[in-house]
C-alpha positions as CSV (number, residue, x, y, z in Angstrom):
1,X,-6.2,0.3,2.2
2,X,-9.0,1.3,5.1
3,X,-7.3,5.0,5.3
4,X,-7.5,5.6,1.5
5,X,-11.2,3.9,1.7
6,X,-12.3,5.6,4.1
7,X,-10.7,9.2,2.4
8,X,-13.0,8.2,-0.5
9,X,-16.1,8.3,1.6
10,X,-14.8,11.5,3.0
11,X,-14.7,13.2,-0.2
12,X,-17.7,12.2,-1.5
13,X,-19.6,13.2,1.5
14,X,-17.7,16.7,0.9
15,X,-18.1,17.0,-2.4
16,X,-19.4,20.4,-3.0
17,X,-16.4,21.6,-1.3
18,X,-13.6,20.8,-3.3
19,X,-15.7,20.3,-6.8
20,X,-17.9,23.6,-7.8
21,X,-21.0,21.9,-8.7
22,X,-21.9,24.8,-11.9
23,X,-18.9,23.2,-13.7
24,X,-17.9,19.9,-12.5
25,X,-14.6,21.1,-11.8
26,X,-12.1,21.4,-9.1
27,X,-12.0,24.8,-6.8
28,X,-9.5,26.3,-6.0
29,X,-7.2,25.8,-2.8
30,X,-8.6,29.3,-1.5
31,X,-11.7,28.3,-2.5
32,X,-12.2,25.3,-0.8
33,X,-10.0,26.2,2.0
34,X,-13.0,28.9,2.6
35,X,-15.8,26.2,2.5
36,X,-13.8,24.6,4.8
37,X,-14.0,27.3,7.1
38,X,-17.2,28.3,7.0
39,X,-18.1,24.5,7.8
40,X,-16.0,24.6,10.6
41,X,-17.0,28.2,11.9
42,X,-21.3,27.0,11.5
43,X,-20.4,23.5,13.4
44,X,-18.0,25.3,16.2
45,X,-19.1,28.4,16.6
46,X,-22.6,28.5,15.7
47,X,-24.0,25.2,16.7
48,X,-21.2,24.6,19.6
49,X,-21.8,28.0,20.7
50,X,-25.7,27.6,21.1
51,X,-25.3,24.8,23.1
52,X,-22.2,26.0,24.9
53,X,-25.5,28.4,26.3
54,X,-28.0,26.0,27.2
55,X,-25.3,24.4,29.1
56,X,-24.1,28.2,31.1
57,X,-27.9,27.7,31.6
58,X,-28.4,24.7,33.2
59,X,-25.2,23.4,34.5
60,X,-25.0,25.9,37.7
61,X,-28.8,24.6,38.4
62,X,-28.2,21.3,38.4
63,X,-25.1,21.4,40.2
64,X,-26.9,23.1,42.8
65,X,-29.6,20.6,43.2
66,X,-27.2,17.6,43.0
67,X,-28.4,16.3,39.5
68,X,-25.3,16.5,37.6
69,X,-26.3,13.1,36.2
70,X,-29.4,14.4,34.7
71,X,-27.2,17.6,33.3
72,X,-25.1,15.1,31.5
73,X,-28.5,12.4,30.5
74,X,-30.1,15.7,28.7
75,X,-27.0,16.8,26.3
76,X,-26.7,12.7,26.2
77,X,-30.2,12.7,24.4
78,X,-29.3,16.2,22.1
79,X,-26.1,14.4,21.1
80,X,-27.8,11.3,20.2
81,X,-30.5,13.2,18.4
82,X,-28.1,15.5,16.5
83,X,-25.7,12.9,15.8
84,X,-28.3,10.2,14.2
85,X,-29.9,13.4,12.0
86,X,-26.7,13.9,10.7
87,X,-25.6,10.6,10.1
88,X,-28.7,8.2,9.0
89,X,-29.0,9.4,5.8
90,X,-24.9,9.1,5.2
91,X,-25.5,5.3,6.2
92,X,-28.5,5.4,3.6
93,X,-26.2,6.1,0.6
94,X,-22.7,5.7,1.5
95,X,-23.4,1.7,3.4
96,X,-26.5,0.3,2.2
97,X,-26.8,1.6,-1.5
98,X,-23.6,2.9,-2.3
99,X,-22.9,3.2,-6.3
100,X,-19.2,1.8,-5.9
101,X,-20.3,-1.6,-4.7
102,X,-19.6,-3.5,-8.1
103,X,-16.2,-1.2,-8.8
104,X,-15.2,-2.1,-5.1
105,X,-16.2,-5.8,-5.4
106,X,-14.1,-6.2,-8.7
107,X,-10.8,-5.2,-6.9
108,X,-8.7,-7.5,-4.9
109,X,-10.2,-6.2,-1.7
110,X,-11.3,-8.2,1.1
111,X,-15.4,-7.5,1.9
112,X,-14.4,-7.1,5.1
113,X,-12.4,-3.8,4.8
114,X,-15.1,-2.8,2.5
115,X,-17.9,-3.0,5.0
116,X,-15.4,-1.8,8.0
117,X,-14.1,1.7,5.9
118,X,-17.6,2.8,5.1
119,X,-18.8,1.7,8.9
120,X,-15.5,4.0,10.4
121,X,-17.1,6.8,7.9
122,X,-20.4,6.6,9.3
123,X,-18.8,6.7,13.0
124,X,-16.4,9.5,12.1
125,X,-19.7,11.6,10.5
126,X,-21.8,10.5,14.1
127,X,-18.9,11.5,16.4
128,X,-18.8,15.1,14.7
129,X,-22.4,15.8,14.7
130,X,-22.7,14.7,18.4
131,X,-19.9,15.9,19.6
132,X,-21.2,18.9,18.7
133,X,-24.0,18.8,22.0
134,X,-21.6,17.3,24.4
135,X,-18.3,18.9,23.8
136,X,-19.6,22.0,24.9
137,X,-21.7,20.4,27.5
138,X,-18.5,19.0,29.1
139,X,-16.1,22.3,28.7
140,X,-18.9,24.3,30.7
141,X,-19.0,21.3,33.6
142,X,-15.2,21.2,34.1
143,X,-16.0,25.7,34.1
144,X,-18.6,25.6,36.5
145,X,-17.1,22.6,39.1
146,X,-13.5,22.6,38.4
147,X,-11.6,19.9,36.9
148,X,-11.2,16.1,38.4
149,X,-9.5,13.5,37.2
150,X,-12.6,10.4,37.3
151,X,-14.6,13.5,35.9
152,X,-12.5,13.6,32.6
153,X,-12.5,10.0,32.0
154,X,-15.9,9.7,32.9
155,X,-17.2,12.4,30.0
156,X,-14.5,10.8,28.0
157,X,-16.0,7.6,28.3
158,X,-19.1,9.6,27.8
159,X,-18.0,11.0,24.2
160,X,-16.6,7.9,23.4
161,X,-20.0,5.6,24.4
162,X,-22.6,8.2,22.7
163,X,-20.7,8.0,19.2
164,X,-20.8,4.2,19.2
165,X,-24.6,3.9,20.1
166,X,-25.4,6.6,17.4
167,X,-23.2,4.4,15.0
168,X,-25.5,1.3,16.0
169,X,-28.7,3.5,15.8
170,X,-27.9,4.9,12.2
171,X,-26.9,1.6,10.5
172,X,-30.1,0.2,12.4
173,X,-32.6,3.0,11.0
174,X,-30.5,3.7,7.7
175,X,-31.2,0.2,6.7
176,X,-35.1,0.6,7.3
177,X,-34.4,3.8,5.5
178,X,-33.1,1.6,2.4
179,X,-35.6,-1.0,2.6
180,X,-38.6,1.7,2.8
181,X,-36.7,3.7,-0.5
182,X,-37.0,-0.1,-2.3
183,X,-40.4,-0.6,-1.7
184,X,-41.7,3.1,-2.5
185,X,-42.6,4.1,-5.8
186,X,-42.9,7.7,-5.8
187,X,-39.4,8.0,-3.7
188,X,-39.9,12.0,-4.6
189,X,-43.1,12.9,-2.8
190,X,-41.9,10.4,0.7
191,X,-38.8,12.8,0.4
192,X,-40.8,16.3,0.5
193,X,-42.8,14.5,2.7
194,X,-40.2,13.7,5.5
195,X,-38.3,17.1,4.5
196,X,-41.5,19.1,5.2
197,X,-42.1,16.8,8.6
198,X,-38.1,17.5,9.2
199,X,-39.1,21.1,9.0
200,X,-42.1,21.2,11.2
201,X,-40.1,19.3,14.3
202,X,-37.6,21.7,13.6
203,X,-39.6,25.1,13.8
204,X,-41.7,23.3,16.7
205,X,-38.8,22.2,18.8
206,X,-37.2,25.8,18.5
207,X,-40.7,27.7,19.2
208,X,-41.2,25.8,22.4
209,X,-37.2,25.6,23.4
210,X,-36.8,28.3,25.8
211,X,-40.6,27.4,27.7
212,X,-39.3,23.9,27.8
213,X,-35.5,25.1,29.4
214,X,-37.2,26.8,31.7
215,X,-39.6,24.2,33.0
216,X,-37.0,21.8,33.2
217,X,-34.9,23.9,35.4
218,X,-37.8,25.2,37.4
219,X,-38.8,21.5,37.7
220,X,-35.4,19.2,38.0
221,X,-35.8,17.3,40.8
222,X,-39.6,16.1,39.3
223,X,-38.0,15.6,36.0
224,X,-34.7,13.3,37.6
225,X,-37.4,11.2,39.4
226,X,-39.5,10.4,36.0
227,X,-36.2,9.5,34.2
228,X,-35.0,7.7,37.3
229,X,-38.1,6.0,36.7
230,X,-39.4,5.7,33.4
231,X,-36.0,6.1,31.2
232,X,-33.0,4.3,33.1
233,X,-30.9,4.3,30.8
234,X,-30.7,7.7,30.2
235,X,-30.0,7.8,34.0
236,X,-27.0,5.4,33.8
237,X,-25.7,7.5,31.1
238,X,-25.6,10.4,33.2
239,X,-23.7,8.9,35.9
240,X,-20.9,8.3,33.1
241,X,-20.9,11.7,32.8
242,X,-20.3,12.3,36.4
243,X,-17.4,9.7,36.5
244,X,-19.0,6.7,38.2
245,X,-16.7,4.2,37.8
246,X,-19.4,1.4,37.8
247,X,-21.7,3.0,35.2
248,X,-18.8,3.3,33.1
249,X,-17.7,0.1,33.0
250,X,-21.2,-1.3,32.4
251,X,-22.0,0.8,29.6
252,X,-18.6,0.8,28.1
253,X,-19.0,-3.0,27.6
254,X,-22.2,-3.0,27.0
255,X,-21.8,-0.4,23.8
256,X,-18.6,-2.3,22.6
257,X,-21.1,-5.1,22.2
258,X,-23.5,-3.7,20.1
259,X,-21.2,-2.7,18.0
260,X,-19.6,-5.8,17.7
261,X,-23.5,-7.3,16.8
262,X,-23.5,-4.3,14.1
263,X,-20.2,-5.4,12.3
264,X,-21.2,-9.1,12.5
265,X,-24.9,-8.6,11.1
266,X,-23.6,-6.2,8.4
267,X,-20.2,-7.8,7.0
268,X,-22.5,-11.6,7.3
269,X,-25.3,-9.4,5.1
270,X,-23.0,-7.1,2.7
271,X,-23.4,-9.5,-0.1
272,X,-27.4,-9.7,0.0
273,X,-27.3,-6.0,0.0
274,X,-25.4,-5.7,-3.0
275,X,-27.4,-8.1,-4.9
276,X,-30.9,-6.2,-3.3
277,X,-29.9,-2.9,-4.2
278,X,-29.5,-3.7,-7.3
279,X,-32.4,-6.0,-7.7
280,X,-35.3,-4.9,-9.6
281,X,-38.1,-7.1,-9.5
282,X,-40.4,-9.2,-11.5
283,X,-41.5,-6.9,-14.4
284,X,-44.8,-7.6,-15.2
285,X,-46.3,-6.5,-18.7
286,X,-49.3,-4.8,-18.4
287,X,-51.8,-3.4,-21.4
288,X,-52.6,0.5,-20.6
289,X,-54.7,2.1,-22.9
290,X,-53.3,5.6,-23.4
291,X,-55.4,8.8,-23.9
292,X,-54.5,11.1,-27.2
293,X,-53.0,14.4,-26.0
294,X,-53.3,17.8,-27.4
295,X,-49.8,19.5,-27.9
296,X,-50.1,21.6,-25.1
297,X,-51.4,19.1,-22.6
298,X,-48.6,17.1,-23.6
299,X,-46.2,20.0,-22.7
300,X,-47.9,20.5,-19.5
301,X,-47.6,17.3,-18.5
302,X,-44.1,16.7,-19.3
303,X,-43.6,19.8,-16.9
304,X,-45.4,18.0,-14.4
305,X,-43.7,14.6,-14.3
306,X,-40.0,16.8,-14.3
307,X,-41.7,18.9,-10.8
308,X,-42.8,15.9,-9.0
309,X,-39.3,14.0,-9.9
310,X,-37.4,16.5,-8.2
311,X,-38.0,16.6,-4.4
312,X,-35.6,19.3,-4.4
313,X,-37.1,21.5,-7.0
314,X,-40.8,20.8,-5.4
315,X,-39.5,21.8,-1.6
316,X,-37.8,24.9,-3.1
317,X,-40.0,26.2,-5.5
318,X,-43.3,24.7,-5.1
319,X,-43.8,25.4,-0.9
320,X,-46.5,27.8,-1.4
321,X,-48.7,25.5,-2.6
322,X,-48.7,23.9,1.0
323,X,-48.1,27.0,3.0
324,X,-51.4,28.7,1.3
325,X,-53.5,26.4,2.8
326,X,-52.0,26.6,6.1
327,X,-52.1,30.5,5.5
328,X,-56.0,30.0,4.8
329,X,-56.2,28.0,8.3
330,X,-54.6,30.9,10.4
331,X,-56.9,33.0,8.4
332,X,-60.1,31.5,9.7
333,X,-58.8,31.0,13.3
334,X,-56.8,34.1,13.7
335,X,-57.9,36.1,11.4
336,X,-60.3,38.5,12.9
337,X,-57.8,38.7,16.1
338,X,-54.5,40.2,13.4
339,X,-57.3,42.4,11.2
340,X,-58.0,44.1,14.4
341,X,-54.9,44.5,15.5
342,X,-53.3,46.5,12.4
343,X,-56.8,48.3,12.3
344,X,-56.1,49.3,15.8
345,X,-52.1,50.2,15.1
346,X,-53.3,52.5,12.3
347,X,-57.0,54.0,12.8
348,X,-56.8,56.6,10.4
349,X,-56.5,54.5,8.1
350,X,-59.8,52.5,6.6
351,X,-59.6,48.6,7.2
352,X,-55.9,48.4,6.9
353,X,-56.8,44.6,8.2
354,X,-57.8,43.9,4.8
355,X,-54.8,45.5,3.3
356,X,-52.2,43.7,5.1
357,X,-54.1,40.1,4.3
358,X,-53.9,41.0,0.7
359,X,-50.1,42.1,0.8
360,X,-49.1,38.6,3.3
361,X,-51.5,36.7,0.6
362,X,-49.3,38.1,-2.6
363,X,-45.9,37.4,-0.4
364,X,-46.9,33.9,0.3
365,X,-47.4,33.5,-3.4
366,X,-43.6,34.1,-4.0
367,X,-42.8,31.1,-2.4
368,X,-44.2,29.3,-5.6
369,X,-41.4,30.0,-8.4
370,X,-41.2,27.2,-10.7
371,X,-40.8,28.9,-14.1
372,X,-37.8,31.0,-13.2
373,X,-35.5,27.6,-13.2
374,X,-37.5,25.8,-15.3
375,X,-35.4,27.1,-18.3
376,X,-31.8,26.2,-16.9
377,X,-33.4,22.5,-15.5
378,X,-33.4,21.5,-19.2
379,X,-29.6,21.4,-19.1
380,X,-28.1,19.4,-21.8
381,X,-31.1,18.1,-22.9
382,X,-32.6,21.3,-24.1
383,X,-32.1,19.8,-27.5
384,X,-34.8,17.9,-27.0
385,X,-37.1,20.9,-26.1
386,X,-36.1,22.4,-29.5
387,X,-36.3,19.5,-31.5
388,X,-40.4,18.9,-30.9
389,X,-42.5,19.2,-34.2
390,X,-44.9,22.6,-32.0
391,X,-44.2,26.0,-31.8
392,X,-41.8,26.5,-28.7
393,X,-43.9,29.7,-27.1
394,X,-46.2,26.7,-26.3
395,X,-43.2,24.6,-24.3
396,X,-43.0,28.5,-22.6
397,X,-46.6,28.5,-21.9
398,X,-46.8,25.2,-20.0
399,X,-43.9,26.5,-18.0
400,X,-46.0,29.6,-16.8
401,X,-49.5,27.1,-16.2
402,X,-47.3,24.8,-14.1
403,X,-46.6,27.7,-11.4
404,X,-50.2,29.1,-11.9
405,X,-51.9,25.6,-11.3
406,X,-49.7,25.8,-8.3
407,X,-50.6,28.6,-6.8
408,X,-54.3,30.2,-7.9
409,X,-56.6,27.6,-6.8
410,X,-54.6,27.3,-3.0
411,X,-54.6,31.0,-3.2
412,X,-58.4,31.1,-4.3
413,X,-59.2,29.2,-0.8
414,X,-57.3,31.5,0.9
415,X,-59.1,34.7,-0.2
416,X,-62.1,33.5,0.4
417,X,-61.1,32.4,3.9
418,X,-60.0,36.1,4.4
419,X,-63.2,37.5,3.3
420,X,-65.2,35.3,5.8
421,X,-62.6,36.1,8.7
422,X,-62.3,39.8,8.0
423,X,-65.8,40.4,7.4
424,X,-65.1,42.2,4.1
425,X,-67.5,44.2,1.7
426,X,-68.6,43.3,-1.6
427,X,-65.9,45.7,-3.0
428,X,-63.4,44.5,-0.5
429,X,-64.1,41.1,-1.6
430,X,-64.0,41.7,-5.5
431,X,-60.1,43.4,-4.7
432,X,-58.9,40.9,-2.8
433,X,-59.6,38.1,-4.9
434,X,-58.9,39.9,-8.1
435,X,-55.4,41.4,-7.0
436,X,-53.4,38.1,-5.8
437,X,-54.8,36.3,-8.9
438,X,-53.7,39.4,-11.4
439,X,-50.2,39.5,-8.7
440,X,-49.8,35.7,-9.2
441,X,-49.6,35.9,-13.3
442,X,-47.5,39.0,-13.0
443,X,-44.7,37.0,-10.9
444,X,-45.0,33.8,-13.3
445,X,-44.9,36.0,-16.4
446,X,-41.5,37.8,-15.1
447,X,-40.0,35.1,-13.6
448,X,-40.0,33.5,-16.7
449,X,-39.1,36.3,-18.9
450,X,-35.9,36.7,-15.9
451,X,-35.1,32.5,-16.4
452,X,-35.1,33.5,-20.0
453,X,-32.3,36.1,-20.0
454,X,-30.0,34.6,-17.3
455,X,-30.3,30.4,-17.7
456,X,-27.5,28.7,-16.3
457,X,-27.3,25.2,-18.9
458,X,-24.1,23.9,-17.2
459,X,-24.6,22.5,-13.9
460,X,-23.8,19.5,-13.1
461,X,-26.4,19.0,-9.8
462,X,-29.8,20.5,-10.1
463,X,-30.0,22.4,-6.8
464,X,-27.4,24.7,-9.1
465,X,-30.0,26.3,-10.7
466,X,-32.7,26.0,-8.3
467,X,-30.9,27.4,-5.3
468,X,-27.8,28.6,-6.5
469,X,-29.3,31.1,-8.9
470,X,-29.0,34.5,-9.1
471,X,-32.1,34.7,-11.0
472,X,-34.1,33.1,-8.4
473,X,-33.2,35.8,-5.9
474,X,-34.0,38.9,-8.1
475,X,-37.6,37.7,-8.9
476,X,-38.4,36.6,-5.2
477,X,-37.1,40.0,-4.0
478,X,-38.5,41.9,-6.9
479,X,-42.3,40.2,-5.6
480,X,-41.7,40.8,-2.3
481,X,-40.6,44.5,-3.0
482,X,-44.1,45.1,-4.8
483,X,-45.9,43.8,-2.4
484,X,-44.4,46.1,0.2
485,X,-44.7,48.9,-2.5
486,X,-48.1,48.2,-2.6
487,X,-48.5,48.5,1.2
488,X,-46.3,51.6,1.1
489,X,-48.2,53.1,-1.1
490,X,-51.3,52.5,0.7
491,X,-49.6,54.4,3.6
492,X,-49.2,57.7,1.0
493,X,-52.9,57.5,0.0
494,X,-55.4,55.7,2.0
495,X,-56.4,58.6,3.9
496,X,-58.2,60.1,0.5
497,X,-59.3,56.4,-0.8
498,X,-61.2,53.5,0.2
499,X,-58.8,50.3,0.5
500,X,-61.0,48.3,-2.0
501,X,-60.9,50.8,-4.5
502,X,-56.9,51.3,-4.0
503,X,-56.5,47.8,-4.7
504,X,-58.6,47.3,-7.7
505,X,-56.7,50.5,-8.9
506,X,-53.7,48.6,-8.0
507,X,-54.7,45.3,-10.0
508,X,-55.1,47.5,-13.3
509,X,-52.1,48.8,-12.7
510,X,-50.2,45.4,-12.1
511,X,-52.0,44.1,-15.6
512,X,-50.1,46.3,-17.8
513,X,-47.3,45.0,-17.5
514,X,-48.4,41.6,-17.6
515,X,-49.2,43.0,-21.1
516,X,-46.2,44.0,-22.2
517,X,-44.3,40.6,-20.6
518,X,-46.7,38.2,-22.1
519,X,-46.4,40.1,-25.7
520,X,-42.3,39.7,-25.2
521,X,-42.9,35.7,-24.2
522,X,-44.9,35.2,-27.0
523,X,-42.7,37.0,-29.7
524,X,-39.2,37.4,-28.8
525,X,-38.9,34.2,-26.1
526,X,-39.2,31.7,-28.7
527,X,-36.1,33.1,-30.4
528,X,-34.6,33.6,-27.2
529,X,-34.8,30.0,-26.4
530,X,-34.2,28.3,-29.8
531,X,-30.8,30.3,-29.7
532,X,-29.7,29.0,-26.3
């Protein structure tokens, strides 16, 4: 019964790969076979490889200085890392508030093998992702020192202890993961919120990666002392590493505790966190006084509450509207610094500065692209869409206004934040602000008119259309393409022409098509989308 639990878990967790999540059905052998592989080949190659470096780094350094333990404490601390990331948020769903509960509960099986098949999931999902850190951390010791028998028991033991202690960790922080989701009322903005905080660790830890390598090896001995020190227990998992027989023993029976604590507190608890997940509180009548809506407020609004419900739709095709800003900080701090430089890389050219901050400003812009999926997000409930008493090129106006309330005003600041820093003219000014804004309506008016012609109505998971979508791809490469067009053709003229009067040539140029597409929205996509 545990082995075809715990197959269960390991399907659902792989999902994607053996279902096609466009129609719901099963792939093909070759199909998921290659899925498979790929998975295998990122995990391996990619991810064990990188490490498999930083350890060919490190390992002949240490060695050297006699601080083999500390080689071992370091990948011990990626491992943990890497394996809770990958792990917590399986614990999340698949232990604490797993959909099956009630299905499961209804069946002549004990709790107990409940509780222990989702808990050998969770390990099995924590031993991969850590594993991938240490494997490669061990192959290049046994490399660089030559193999030893206490040394291959002791990053045994090592392997073994680290994937126990991140299955403790994850059931420990995926159940304050469940009892935060409980408590939170707008689950969809903490989720972009720890995404976008996800991301920013992510780009940080990588940008300062190699200064940090190197200041750890140039500093090892200082370092060993201060976790000597400060972090024992990193120090005793070292020694583990190194085949201390001692240290092994210790931690071995201290680890085999904790997880005995685990399975205790969580097969004593399983039943109150069936009955909490499912809980939903005192419901508490309230009178709200609700505010008459014009048609199209109503529409806009409906398009509002579907963009904030979606974390995935919001960190895929609303990021703009946070990078802007941030785009309008480095503006104002370094702005003056990166005018000068392409000024400098291109003097014949006038104040190719203010060029470039226009072409960056319209590329940032892409990253807002709401209305191309908005069409294929109405699934099988278009119906509904098509059913209201209004005029349906209103439902494909509010689409458009969704991406434009999105983006102008953030991209607004951020003009004005390049005129200060760049130290533009009047004229300079006037283009700047004018082309982004005229850029802007271009890209919502075709990336709707592009959703129209190619929705995809079948999915059966929403990142389908959102990231899986052709259509996506051809009208975030057709914006980035104009924008570079633009600069190119900067390149072929701006020797006879003053860059502000390029670009304002440029932004009548951009309006007429947004002519021509609007006309096409407003006649022919109400047909369009009645017939779909």
């Amino acid at each position: 019964m545990v082995k075809t639990l715990v197959k269960k878990q390991m399907t659902e967790i792989f999902r994607s790969y053996i279902i096609n999540p466009k129609t719901n059905k099963l792939r093909s052998k070759g199909s998921s076979i290659g899925f498979i592989v790929l998975f295998v080949f990122i995990m391996v190659v990619f991810l064990g490889g990188t490490f498999g470096a930083l350890a060919m780094t490190m390992c002949g350094v240490m060695t050297s200085e006699n601080l083999i333990w500390l080689y071992f404490a370091m990948f011990s601390i990626l491992a943990l890392a890497l394996g809770i990331f990958g792990s917590v948020f399986n614990t999340y769903s698949g232990l604490y508030l797993s959909k099956d509960n009630d299905l499961l509960l209804a069946m002549p099986i004990p709790a107990s093998v409940i509780v222990f098949s989702r808990l050998l999931s969770v390990y099995l999902m924590g031993l991969m992702y850590s594993s991938v850190a240490i494997v490669p951390a061990v192959v290049v010791f046994f490399i660089v020192n030559g193999f030893s028998l206490m040394g291959l028991v002791g990053c045994i033991t090592l392997i073994f202890d680290l994937s126990v202690v991140v299955l403790v960790l994850s059931c420990a922080l995926g159940w304050v993961v469940a009892k935060v989701s409980r408590k939170v009322k707008n689950k969809s903005v903490v989720t972009v919120v720890l995404s976008l905080g996800f991301i920013g660790i992510y780009y940080y830890c990588v940008y300062n990666a190699q200064n940090v390598i190197n200041d750890l090896i140039n500093n090892a001995v200082v370092y060993g002392e201060s976790i000597r020190k400060y972090a024992y227990v990193f120090y005793v998992l070292g020694r583990v590493g190194e085949g201390k027989l001692i240290p092994m023993l210790a931690v071995t029976l201290i680890v085999a505790a904790l997880a005995l604590l685990t399975w205790k507190v969580i097969l004593s608890s399983f039943f109150d966190i069936v009955a909490t997940s499912k809980s939903i509180g005192n419901i508490k009548s309230k009178a709200v006084k609700g505010n008459q809506k014009s048609v199209f407020a109503a529409l806009l609004s409906r398009e509002f509450d579907h963009f904030k419900a979606s974390p995935t739709y919001m960190l895929n095709c609303g990021l703009g509207t946070l990078l802007i800003p941030v785009s309008a900080v480095l503006v104002l701090v370094k702005g003056n610094e990166l005018g000068q430089m392409f000024d400098n890389m291109l003097v014949s050219y006038d104040s190719m500065g203010v060029l470039m901050a226009c072409v960056v400003l319209c590329m940032v812009a892409t990253m807002n692209d709401s209305v191309v999926p908005s069409i294929s997000l109405e699934g099988k409930t278009l119906w509904i869409v098509k059913s209201l008493p209004t005029d349906l090129k209103y439902v494909l106006y509010a689409k458009i206004v969704v991406q434009l309330i999105l983006t102008v005003p953030a991209l607004l600041l951020c003009e004005i934040c390049a005129a200060i820093a760049l130290r533009m003219s009047f004229l300079q000014t006037v283009a700047v602000i004018l082309f982004p804004m005229v850029f802007s309506v271009f890209y919502a008016l075709f990336g709707l008119m592009i959703g129209l012609k190619r929705p995809n109505l079948t999915w059966s998971n929403e990142i389908t259309p959102i990231k899986q979508n052709i259509s996506v791809l051809i009208v975030i490469f057709a914006g980035w393409g104009y924008a570079a067009l633009v600069a190119g053709g900067y390149l072929l003229c701006g020797l006879f022409i003053d860059v502000g009067n390029y670009l304002l040539a440029v932004t009548l140029i951009t309006a007429v098509p947004c002519v021509f597409i609007y006309r096409w929205i407003k006649k022919v996509g109400p047909a369009i989308l009645a017939a779909l």
